[in-house]
LUMKOLZA-763038 format. One line per 4 residues: for each residue x, y, z of C-alpha. Coordinates in Angstrom, 3 decimals, m for minus. Example, Ala and Ser with C-alpha at 12.3 -4.5 7.8 and 13.67 -1.06 7.14 Angstrom:
! LUMKOLZA-763038
12.300/m4.500/7.800 ~ 13.670/m1.060/7.140 $
***
This chain:
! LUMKOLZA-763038
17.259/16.072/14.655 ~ 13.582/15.692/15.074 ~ 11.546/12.988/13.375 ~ 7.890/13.987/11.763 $
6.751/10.148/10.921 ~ 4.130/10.047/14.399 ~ 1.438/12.617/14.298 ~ 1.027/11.832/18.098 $
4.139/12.850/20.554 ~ 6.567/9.512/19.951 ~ 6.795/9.098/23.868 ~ 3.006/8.032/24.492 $
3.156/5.638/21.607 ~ 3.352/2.304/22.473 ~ 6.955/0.651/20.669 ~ 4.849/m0.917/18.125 $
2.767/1.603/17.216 ~ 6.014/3.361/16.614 ~ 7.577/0.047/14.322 ~ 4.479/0.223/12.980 $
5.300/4.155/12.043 ~ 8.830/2.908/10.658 ~ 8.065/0.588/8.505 ~ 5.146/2.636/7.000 $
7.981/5.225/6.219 ~ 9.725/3.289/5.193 ~ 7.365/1.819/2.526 ~ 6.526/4.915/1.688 $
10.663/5.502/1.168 ~ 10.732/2.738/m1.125 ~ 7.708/3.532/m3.342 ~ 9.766/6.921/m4.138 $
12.609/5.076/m4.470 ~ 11.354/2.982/m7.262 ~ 9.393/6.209/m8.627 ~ 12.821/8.019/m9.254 $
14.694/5.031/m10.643 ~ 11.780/4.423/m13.023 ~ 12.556/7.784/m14.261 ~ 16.126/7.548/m14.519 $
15.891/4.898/m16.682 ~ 13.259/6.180/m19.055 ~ 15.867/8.655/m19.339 ~ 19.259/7.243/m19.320 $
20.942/6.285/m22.326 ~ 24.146/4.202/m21.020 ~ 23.523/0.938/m20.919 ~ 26.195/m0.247/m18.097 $
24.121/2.926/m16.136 ~ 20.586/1.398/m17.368 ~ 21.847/m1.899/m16.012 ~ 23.066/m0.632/m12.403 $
19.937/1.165/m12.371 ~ 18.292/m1.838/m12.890 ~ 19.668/m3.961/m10.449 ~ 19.032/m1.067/m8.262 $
15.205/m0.780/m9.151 ~ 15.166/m4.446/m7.989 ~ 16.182/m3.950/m4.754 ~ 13.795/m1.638/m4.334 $
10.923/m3.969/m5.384 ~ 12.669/m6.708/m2.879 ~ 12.268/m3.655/0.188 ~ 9.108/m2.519/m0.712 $
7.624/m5.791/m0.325 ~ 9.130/m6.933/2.272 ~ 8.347/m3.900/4.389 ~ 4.646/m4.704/2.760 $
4.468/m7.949/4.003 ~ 5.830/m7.143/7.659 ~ 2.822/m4.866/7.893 ~ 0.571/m6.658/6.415 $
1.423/m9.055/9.422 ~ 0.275/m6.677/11.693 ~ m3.137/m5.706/10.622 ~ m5.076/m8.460/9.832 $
m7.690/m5.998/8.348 ~ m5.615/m5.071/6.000 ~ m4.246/m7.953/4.724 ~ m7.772/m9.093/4.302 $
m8.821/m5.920/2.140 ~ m5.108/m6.756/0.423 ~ m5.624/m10.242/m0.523 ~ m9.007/m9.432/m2.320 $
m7.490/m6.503/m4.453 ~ m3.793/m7.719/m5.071 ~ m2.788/m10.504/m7.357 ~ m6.257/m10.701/m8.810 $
m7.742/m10.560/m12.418 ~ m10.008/m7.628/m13.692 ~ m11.166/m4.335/m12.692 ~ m8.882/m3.474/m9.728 $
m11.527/m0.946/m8.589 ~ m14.484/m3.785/m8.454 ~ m12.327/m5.413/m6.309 ~ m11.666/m2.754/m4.111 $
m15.317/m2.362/m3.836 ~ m15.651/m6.207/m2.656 ~ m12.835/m5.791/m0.642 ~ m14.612/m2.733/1.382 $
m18.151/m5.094/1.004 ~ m16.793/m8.434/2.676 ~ m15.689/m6.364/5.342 ~ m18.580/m4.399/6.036 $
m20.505/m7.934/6.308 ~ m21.737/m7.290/2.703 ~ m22.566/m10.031/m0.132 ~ m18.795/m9.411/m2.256 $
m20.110/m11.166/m5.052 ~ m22.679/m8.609/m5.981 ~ m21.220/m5.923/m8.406 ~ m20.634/m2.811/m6.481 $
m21.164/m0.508/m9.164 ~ m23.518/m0.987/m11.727 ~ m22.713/m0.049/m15.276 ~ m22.811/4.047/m15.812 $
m22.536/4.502/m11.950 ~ m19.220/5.802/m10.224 ~ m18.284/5.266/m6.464 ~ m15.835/5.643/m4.524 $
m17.044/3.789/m1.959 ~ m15.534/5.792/0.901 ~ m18.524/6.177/2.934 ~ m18.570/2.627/3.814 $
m15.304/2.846/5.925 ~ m16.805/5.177/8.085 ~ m16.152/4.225/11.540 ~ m14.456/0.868/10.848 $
m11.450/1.449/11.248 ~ m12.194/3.767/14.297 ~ m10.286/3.089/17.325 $
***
């Protein structure tokens, strides 16, 4: 059976580029995981099910995060856009926009979008994370 997680053949990667792969998929895994339980239970109507389901969900969260943190680990990048968008107060897109800012050498303090203007701001990862 043939695996379609590396868009590159899987015998030039280097092994962790292809952990790296893994634990992307399965991130991704989880995030689906926790999609369909959330839907199960907006559905389900037994509450011993609703409850298994639950304890379930929470696994999930547990996986998801850890497989989250392990690449997080990896990529310093990353974890530095992370850190400025997750966990904080506000508008989650500002801080995406500082995020992007501090890393492109920019002052993160000035507001990235002002009032009436819309961004997406991908332009400004344009050849950084070129490799």
């Amino acid at each position: 059976m043939g695996f379609d997680q590396y868009h590159e053949p899987a015998d030039e990667l280097p092994a962790e580029t292809r952990t790296f792969a893994r634990l992307c998929a399965s991130l991704t895994e989880e995030a689906e995981a926790i999609g369909w339980y959330e839907q199960r239970l907006a559905l389900e109507p037994n509450p011993v099910a609703r409850a298994v389901m639950t304890n379930a969900l929470g696994e999930e969260y547990k996986h998801f995060s850890m497989n989250l943190e392990f690449l997080l680990r990896q990529k310093p990048e990353w974890r530095e856009v992370a850190e400025r968008i997750l966990f904080q107060e506000g508008d989650i897109v500002a801080h995406g926009e500082q995020a992007e800012e501090a890393l492109d050498g920019e002052d993160p303090t000035v507001d990235p979008a002002p009032s009436g203007s819309v961004s997406l701001g991908i332009g400004g990862l344009s050849g950084r994370w070129d490799r």
